[in-house]
N, C-alpha and C positions, 0 to 999 in steps of 0.2 A: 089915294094914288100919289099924293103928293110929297107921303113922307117915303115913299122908295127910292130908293137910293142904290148904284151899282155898289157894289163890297159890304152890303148891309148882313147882319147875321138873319139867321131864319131858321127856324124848325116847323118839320112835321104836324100839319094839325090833321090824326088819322080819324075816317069817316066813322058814325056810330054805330055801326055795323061792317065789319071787315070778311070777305070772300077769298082770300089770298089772290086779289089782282091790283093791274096799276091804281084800279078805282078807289081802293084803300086809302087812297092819301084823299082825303077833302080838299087843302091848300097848302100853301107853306106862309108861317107868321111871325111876324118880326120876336127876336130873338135877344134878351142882351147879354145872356150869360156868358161867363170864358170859352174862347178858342182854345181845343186842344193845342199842348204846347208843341213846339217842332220840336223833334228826334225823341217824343215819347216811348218809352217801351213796345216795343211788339209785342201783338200779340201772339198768347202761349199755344193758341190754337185747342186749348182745353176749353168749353164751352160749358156751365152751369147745367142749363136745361140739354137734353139731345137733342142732334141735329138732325131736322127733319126734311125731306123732300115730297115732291107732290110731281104726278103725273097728270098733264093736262091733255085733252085734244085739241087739237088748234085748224082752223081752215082757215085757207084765205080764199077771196073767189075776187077775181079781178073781170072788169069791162075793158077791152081795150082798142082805140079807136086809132085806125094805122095812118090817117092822113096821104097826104097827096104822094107821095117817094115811097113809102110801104104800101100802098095799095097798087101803084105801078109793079114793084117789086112781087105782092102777094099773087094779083093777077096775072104776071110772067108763067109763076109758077106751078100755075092751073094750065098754064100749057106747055109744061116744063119745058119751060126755058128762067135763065138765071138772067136778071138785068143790074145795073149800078146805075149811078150816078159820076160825071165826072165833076173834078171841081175846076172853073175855068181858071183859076190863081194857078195852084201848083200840078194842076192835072192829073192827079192821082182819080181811080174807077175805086170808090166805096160799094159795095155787097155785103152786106144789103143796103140800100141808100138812106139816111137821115134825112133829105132835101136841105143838109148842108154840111162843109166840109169841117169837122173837128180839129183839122190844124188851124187851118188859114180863117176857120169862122163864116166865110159868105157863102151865097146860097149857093146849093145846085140844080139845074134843070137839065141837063145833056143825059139822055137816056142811053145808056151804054152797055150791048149783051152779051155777056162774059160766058165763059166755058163750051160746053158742059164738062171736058176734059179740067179737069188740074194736079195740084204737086202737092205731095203731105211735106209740109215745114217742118211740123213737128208732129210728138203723137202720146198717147198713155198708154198702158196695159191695163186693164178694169179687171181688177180679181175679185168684188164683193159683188156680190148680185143684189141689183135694187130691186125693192119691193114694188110689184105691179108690171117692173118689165119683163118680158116676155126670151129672154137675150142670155145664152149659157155662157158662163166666165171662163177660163179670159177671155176677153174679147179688147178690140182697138178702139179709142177714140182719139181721133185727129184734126190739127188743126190743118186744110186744105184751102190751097190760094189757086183757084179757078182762073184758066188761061184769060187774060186781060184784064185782070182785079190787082188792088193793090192792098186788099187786107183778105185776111184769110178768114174762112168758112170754118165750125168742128161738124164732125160728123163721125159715124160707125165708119169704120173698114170692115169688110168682108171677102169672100171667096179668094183670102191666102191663109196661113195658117198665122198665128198671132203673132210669133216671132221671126215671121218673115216682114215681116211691114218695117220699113226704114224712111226715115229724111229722104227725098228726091224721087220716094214711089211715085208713078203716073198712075193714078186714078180716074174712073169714069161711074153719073151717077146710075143708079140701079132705080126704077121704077117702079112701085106697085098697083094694082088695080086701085084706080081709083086714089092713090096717095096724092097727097096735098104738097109733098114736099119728098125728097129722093129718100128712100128707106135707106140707104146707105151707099159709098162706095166702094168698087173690086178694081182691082189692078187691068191697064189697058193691053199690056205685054209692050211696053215702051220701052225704051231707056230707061235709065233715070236721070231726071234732070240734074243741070250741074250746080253744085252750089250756090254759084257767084248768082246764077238767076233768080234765086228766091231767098238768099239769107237777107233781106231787110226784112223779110216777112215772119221772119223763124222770134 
């Protein structure tokens, strides 16, 4: 350990049996051969052996434990209702809450219940259908700043047609038996809200 050194050379020592993964590599060991030199030739992109690819499956499966501001927030919305957090520095309502403020850094505790109305800031058109969802393209996804929040929500738009959704729709959310969280939102028949109210959010 003592003879490593930052800017040391090193190469590759690969395992004695290879699987085509990171596992491949054993270690990396000290090295003293030449550095390629600066502004060598590129390469020609012709390759001796063909160039091969490999198709993997891959999962990931995560635990995830929401702490004191997400289980407030989780628990809200088993009664759908939406809550934040405010931060007492610059006052801004976080939704979903962190239990603290990303600007200003210190904590939050002021439990604060926003919407369930809000404003699409912005929004996509989703023309590829994902695989598993259940959801015919196109369809909307937008980002939505929920009356009293000061960062916005995404979520589906529904019950307008796709290219009726704009900046400043009033949206409300849609609830299903038993959902954990609003299957989506549809237009309230509002105005639309005026710019100047939500472009920090955009």
């Amino acid at each position: 350990p003592d003879a490593v050194r930052t800017g040391m050379r090193v190469r590759v020592r690969w395992a004695a049996e290879r699987v085509g993964a990171i596992t491949d590599i054993a270690c990396f060991e000290a090295y003293d051969g030449e550095a390629a030199e600066p502004g060598s030739a590129p390469h020609t992109g012709v390759f001796d052996d063909p160039v091969t690819g490999i198709v993997a499956a891959a999962r990931l499966d995560y635990t995830y434990s929401p702490g004191r501001a997400q289980s407030a927030y989780i628990n809200a919305l088993s009664e759908r209702r939406t809550v934040g957090e405010r931060c007492p520095s610059c006052r801004k309502v976080y939704v979903p809450p962190r239990g603290a403020c990303p600007t200003c850094g210190v904590a939050t505790a002021e439990r604060v219940e926003v919407g369930p109305r809000g404003t699409v800031t912005t929004y996509c058109i989703v023309n590829i259908k994902a695989k598993n969802l259940d959801i015919e393209v196109p369809y909307v996804y937008a980002h939505i700043a929920l009356d009293g929040a000061d960062l916005a929500l995404h979520a589906r738009i529904a019950g307008i047609p796709y290219d009726e959704v704009r900046m400043g729709l009033r949206v409300e959310p849609v609830w299903t038996e038993g959902g954990r969280y609003p299957d989506h939102y549809r237009p309230t028949g509002e105005p639309d809200a005026d710019y100047d109210t939500y472009k920090e959010l955009v």
